[in-house]
N, C-alpha and C positions, 0 to 999 in steps of 0.2 A: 694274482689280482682277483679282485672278487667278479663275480658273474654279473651282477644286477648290475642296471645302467639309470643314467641320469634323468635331471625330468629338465624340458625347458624354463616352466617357472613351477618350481619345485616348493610345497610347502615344507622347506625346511626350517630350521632352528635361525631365528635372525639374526641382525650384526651387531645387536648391540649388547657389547659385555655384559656380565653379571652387575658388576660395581660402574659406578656413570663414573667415576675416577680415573680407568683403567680404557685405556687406547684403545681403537679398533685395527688389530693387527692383521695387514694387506701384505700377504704376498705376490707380487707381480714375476708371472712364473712363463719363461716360453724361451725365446732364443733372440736374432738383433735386432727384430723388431722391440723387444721387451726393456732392450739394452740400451734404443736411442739411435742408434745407426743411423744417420740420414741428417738428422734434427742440426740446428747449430749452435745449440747447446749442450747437448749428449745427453737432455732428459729424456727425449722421447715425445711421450703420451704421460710419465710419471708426473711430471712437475705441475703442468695441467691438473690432472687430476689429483693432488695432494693437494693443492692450493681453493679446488673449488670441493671437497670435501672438506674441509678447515675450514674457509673463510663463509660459505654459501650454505651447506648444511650444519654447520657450526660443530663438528665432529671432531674428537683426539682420534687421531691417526698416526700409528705407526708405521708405515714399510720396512720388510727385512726382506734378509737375504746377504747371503757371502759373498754379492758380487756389489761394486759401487762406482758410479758414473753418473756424469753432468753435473749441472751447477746449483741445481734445488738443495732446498737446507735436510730434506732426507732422501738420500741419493738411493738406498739400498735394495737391490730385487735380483732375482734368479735369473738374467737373463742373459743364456751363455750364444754366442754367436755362433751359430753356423749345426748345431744340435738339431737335430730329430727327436720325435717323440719317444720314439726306445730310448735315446741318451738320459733325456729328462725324465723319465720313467724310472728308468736302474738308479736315478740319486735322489727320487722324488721322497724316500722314507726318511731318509737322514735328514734331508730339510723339514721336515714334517714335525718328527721329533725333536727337533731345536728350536723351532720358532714358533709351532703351536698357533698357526692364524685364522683368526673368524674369516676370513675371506682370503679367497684365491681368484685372481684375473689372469687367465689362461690364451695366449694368443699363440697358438704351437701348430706345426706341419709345413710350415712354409720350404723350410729346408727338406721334409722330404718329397715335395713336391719340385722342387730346384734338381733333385738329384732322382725323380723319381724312384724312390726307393720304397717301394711296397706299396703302391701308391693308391691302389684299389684299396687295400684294409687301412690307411691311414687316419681313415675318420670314425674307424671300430677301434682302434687302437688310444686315438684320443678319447672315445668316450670311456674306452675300458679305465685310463691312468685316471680321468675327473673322477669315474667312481670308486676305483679306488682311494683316492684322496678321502672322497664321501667318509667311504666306511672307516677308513682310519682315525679318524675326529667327525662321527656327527655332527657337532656343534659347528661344522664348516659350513662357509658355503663358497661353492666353484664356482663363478661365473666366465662361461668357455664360449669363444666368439668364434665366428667365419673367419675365413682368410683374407687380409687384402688380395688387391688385384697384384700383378704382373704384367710389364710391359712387356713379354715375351709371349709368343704367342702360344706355343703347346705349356708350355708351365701356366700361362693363366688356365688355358683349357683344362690343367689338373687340377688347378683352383679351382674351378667351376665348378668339375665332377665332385672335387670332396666338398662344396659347400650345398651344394643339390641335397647330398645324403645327411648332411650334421645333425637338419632339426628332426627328421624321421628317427631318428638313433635315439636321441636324445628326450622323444616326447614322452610325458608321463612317467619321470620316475625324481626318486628324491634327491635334493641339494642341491641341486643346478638354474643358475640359471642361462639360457642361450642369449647371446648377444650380436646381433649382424653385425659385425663390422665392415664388413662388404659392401654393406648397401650405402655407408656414411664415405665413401671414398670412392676417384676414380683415376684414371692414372694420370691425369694433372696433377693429383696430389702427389705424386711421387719422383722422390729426389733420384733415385737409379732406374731399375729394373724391379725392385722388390722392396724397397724402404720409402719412408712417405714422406714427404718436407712439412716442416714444422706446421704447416696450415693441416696437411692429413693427419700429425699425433692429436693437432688439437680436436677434433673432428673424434677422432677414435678415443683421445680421454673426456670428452662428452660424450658419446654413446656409454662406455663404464659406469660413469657419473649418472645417467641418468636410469641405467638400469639397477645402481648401487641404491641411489635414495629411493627408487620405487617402491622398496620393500621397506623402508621406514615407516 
């Protein structure tokens, strides 16, 4: 992976295709948060937010990805349950080169914070896969967010720790943008221990949303 890191609002290459014809292709990339888990629909935060980039920014948007859940009319996005960011890392190229996306919405670590697994470099590891992404397609842009909370009390505690260090990681550098999702949520919103009830996707695909049109 490449060395250089992300920036929080990164003057990168924008979302809007070359040809106003051709879709704004979103991949929604992380684990069962990404998937919908929780939600009673199985969109998630997806459906939400395809429906108010369509109908409210008035934008062709695509979602892709190998994996497909819920009830929205484009179901598709990377979001494999129970995955760490090493996992989603080792297949992050292959996705990359298949679907070729102006944008990336990144909501990854949760599971290694569930399993504490490497847990201190967890959010050097997230920055390192966005910039990789970066360099692989300049013309991307990442948009990589905090973690929800946890009703568990040392798993939030590692949420906490990795969201303290995100935006330090991440300040000043290209293609990224940082997005709290932390701050739009609190564990009312959440249907278990780590998945949010349809009120907290909604919540979290309006933060997306609104840091997506920002840069329109």
């Amino acid at each position: 992976m490449a060395a250089g890191l992300l920036g929080v609002v990164a003057v990168a290459a924008g979302m809007t295709p070359a040809s106003a014809s051709e879709p704004v292709v979103l991949l929604p990339l992380g684990a069962s948060i990404t998937h919908g888990y929780g939600s009673t629909d199985g969109n998630g935060y997806r459906g939400v937010l395809h429906e108010r980039l369509t109908r409210e920014a008035g934008l062709s948007v695509d979602f892709v990805g190998s994996q497909h859940s819920g009830t929205a009319p484009d179901p598709d996005h990377e979001g494999h349950p129970g995955w760490r960011i090493d996992q989603i890392a080792a297949r992050a190229d292959g996705w990359l080169a298949t679907y070729h996306p102006d944008i990336v919405v990144m909501h990854l670590g949760t599971n290694d914070m569930i399993q504490d697994y490497r847990s201190a470099t967890a959010p050097d590891r997230l920055v390192a896969l966005a910039d990789h992404i970066v360099a692989a397609d300049p013309g991307v842009t990442v948009y990589v967010s905090s973690l929800v909370c946890s009703s568990v009390p040392a798993v939030n505690a590692r949420i906490d720790a990795f969201n303290a260090r995100l935006p330090a990681l991440v300040a000043g550098h290209y293609g990224v943008v940082y997005v709290d999702q932390h701050a739009v949520m609190t564990a009312a919103d959440l249907s278990d221990q780590v998945h949010p009830t349809n009120e907290g996707y909604r919540r979290i695909a309006n933060a997306w949303y609104d840091a997506i049109v920002a840069r329109r």
